[in-house]
C-alpha positions in Angstrom: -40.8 114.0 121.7 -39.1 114.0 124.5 -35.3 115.6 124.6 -32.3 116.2 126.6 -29.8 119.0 126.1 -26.1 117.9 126.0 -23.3 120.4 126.8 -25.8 123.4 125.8 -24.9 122.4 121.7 -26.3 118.8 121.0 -29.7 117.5 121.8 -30.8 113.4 122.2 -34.2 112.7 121.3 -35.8 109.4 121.1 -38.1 108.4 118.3 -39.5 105.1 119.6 -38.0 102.0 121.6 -34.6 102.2 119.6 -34.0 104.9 117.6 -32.4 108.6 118.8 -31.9 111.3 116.7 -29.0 113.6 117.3 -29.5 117.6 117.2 -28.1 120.9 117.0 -29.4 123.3 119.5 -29.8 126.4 117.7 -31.4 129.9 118.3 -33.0 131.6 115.6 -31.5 135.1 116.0 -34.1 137.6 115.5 -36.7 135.6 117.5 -34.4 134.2 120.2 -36.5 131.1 119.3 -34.8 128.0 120.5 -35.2 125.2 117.3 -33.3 121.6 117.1 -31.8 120.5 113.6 -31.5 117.0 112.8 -27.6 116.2 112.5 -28.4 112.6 112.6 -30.5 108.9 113.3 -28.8 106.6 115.4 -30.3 102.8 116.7 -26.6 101.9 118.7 -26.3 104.0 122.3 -22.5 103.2 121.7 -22.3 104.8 118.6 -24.2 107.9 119.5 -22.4 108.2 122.5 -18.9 108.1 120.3 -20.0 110.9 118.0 -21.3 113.5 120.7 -17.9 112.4 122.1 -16.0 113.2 118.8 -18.6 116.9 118.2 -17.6 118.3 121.2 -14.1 117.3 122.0 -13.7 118.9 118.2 -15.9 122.2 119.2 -13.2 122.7 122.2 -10.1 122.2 120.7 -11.1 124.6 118.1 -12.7 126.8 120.4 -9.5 126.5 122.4 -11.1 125.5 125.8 -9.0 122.2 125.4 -4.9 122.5 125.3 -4.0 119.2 126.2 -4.2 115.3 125.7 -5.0 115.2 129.4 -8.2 118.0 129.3 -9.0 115.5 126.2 -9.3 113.0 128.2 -11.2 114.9 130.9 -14.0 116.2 128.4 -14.7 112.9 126.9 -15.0 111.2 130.6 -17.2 114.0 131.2 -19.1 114.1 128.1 -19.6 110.0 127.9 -21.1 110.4 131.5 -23.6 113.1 130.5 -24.4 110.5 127.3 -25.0 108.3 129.7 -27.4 109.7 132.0 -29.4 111.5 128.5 -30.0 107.9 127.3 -30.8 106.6 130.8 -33.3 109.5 131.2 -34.9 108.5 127.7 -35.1 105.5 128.7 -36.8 105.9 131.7 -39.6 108.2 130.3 -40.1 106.1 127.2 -41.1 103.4 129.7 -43.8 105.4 131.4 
């Protein structure tokens, strides 16, 4: 299964022609092994899109890397465009 990291947290894989799953990207600590929980199953791009949106706009405010409506903004242009180019990647190879 093919995947693409998102902001170094989150992870888009696809299952088939319609589904993706959505995933943490987590490191086991005493291996340093890289794994990828399931957070969830989505068949809508939009959707998806909206709640990788939603997960790391919230993981900046409270990590404090965000301070203002207009860095809001900024992220979630920034993080919509890196959806954007994950599903068009998955796309592509689910093609080949």
């Amino acid at each position: 299964c093919q995947r693409v990291i998102i902001n170094g947290v989150y992870a888009i894989m696809k299952t088939n022609s319609t589904d993706y799953i959505l995933a943490d990207v987590k490191t086991d600590k005493k291996t340093r092994q890289v794994y990828y929980p399931s957070v969830a199953v989505y068949s809508s791009e939009l959707k998806l899109t909206a709640d990788i949106i939603n997960l790391c706009a919230k993981r900046a405010v409270f990590l404090k890397t965000i301070n203002s409506i207009r860095e809001l903004m900024s992220e979630g242009h920034r993080i919509a465009e890196l959806c954007q180019q994950a599903i068009n990647q998955l796309n592509k190879e689910s093609e080949q």
